[in-house]
Kinemage of the C-alpha trace (Angstrom):
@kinemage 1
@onewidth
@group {chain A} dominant
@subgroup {mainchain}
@vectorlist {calphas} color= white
{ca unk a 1} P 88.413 96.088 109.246
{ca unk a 2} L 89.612 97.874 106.127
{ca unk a 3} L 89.046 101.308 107.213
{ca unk a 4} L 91.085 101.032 109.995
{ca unk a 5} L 93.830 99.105 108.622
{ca unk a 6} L 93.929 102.090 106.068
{ca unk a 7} L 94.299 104.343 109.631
{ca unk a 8} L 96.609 102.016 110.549
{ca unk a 9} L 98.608 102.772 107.394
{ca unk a 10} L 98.492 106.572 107.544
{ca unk a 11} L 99.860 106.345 111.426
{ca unk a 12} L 102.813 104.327 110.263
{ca unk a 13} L 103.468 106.920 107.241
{ca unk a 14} L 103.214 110.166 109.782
{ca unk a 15} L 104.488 108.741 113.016
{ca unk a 16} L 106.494 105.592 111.772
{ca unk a 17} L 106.244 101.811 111.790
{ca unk a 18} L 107.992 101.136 115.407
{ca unk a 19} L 105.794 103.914 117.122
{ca unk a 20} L 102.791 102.581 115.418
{ca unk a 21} L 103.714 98.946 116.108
{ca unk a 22} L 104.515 99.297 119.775
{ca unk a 23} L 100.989 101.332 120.267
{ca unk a 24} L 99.190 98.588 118.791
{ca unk a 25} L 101.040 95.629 121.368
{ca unk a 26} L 99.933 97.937 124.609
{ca unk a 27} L 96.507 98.417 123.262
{ca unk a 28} L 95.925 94.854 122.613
{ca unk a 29} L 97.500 93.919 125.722
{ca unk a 30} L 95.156 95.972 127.967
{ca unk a 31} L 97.021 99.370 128.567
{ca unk a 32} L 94.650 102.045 127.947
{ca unk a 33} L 95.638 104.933 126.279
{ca unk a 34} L 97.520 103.423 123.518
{ca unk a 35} L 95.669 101.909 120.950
{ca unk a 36} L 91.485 101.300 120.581
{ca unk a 37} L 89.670 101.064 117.436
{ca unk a 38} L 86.603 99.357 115.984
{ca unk a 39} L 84.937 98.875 112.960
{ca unk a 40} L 81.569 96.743 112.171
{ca unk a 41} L 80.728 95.782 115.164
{ca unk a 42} L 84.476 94.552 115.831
{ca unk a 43} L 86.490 95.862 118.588
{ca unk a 44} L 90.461 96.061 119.068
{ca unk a 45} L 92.898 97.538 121.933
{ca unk a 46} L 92.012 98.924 125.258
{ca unk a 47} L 89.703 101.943 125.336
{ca unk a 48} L 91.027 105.507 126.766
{ca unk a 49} L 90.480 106.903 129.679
{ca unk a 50} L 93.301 109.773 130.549
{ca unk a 51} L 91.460 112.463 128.330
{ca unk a 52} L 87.832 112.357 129.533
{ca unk a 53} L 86.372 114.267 126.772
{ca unk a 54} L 88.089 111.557 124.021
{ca unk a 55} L 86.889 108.679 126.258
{ca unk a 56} L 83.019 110.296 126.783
{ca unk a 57} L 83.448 110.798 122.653
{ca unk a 58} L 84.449 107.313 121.919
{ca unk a 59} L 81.925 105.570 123.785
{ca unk a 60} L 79.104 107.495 122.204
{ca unk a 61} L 80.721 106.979 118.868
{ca unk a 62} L 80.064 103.391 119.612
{ca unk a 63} L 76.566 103.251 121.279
{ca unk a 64} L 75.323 104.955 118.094
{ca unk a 65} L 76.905 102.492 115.838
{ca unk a 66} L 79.343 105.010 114.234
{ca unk a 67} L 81.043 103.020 111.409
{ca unk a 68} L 84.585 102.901 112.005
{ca unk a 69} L 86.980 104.992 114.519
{ca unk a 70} L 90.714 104.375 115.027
{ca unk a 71} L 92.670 106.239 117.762
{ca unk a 72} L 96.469 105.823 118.972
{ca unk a 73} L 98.791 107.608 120.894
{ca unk a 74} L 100.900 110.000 119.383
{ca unk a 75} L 104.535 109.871 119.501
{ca unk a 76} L 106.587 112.564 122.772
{ca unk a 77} L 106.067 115.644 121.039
{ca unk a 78} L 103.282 115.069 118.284
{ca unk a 79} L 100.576 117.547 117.510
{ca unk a 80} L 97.417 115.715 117.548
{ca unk a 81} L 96.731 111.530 118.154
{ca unk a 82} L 93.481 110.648 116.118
């Protein structure tokens, strides 16, 4: 999954490594909302489901075989997550 390991790596660089690494441990361990991403045909994390619209996005993103998408949760105060 290089693409998102490279997403991965620009998270870490804006929002920093414990923020990044602590997303990434709730998303695999089935909290939604934290971390999802998938890249082909592999999936990772737990999908989200508090912002409708990003959910309804993701999901189609997927059914039509989009190549790669990485999404996380930004950090209290943060501008924009994905």
């Amino acid at each position: 999954m290089p693409e998102v390991w490279k997403k991965i790596g620009e998270f870490r660089a804006q929002w920093g490594k414990e923020h990044v690494a602590e997303c990434i441990r709730r998303g695999m361990q089935g909290e939604p909302d934290w971390f999802y991403a998938f890249e082909a045909g592999h999936i990772v994390g737990t999908p989200f489901k508090a912002d409708p619209a990003l959910a309804s996005m993701l999901n189609l993103a997927v059914a039509l075989g989009s190549k790669f998408a990485c999404v996380m949760r930004p950090p209290a105060g943060a501008a924009n997550g994905a």
